[in-house]
C-alpha positions as CSV (number, residue, x, y, z in Angstrom):
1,X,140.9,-62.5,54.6
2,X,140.7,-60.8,57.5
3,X,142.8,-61.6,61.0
4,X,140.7,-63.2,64.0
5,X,142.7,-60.8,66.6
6,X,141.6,-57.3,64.2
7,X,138.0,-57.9,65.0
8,X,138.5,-58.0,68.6
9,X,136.8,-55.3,70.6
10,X,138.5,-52.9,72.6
11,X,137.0,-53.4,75.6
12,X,136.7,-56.9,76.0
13,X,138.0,-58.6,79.7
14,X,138.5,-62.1,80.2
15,X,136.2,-63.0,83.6
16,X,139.7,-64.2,85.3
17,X,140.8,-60.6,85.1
18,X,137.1,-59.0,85.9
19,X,137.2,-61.2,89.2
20,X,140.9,-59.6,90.2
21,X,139.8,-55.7,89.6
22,X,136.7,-56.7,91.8
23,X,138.8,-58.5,94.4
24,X,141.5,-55.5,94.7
25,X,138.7,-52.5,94.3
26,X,137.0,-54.3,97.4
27,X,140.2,-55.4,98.9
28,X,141.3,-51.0,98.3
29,X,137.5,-50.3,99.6
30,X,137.9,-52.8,102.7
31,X,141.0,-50.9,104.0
32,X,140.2,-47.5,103.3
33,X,137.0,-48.3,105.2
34,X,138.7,-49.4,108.1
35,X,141.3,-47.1,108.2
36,X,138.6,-44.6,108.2
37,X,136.9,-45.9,110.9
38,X,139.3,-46.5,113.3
39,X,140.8,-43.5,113.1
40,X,137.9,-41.7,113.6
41,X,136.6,-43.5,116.7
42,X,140.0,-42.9,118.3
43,X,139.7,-39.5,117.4
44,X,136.2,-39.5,119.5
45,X,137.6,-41.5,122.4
46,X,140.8,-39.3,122.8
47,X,141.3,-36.6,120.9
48,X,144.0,-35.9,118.6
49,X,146.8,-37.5,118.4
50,X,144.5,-41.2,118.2
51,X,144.8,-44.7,119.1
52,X,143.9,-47.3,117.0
53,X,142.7,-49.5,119.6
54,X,140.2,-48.2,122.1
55,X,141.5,-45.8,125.2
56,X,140.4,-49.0,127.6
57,X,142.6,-51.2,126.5
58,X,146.0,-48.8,126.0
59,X,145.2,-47.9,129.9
60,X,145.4,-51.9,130.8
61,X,148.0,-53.5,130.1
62,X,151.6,-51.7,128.9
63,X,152.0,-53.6,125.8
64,X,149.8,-52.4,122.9
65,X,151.5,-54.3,120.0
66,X,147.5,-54.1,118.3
67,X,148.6,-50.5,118.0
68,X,151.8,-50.4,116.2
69,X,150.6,-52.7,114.1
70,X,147.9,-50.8,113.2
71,X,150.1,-47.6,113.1
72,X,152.8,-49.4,110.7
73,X,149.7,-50.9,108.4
74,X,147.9,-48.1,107.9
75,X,150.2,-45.3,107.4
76,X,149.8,-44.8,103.7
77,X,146.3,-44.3,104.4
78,X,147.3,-41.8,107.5
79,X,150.0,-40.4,105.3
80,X,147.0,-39.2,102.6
81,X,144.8,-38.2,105.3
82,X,146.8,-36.1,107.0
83,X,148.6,-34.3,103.8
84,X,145.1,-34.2,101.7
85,X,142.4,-33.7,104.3
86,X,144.4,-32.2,106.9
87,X,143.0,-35.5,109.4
88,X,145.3,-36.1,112.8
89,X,148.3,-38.9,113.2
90,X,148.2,-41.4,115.6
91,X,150.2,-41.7,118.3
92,X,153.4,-43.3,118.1
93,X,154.1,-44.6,121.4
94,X,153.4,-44.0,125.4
95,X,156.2,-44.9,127.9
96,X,154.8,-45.9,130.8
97,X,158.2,-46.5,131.8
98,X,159.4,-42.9,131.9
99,X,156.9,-41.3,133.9
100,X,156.8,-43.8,136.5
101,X,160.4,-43.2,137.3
102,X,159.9,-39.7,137.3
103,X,157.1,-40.3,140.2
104,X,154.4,-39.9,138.4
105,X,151.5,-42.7,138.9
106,X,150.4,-44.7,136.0
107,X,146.7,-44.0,135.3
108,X,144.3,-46.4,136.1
109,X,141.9,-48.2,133.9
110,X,139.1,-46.5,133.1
């Protein structure tokens, strides 16, 4: 007779493995989104290079740990951004530090 597993359609999922390819295409979707949206409002705010956290908040205080950790998360996304559609890079770092020993003030929140 004929085997139970031969008449099995192609193109037949299990609902355990339609819920993962939903969970990771809105999971992929979720963080494209984002990237695309910070980036572009800290394009607005100061040009290019970005931050990833608004311009208010890099001019406050000296630590902007919300920024490299944005920076280190989302560089694949930067990485195809910038090679495919030509889009900016963030900025890496600001040292408050040096410029102030040179003699030069430390702006001022805006």
């Amino acid at each position: 007779m004929c085997d139970p597993k031969s008449k099995r359609r192609w193109y037949q999922f299990r609902l355990r493995t339609l819920l993962i390819g939903v969970l990771l295409a809105s999971l992929l979707a979720s963080y494209v989104g984002t990237y695309y949206r910070l980036s572009r409002r800290g394009v607005a705010e100061s040009g290019e290079p970005f931050f990833y956290v608004p311009v208010n908040e890099i001019l406050g205080p000296e630590d902007f740990w919300r920024h490299r950790w944005r920076v280190l998360f989302f560089a694949p996304a930067n990485q195809i951004d910038r090679h495919v559609f030509g889009g900016p890079e963030p900025v890496i770092d600001v040292m408050w530090e040096l410029s102030t020993a040179h003699g030069l003030p430390r702006p001022n929140s805006v």
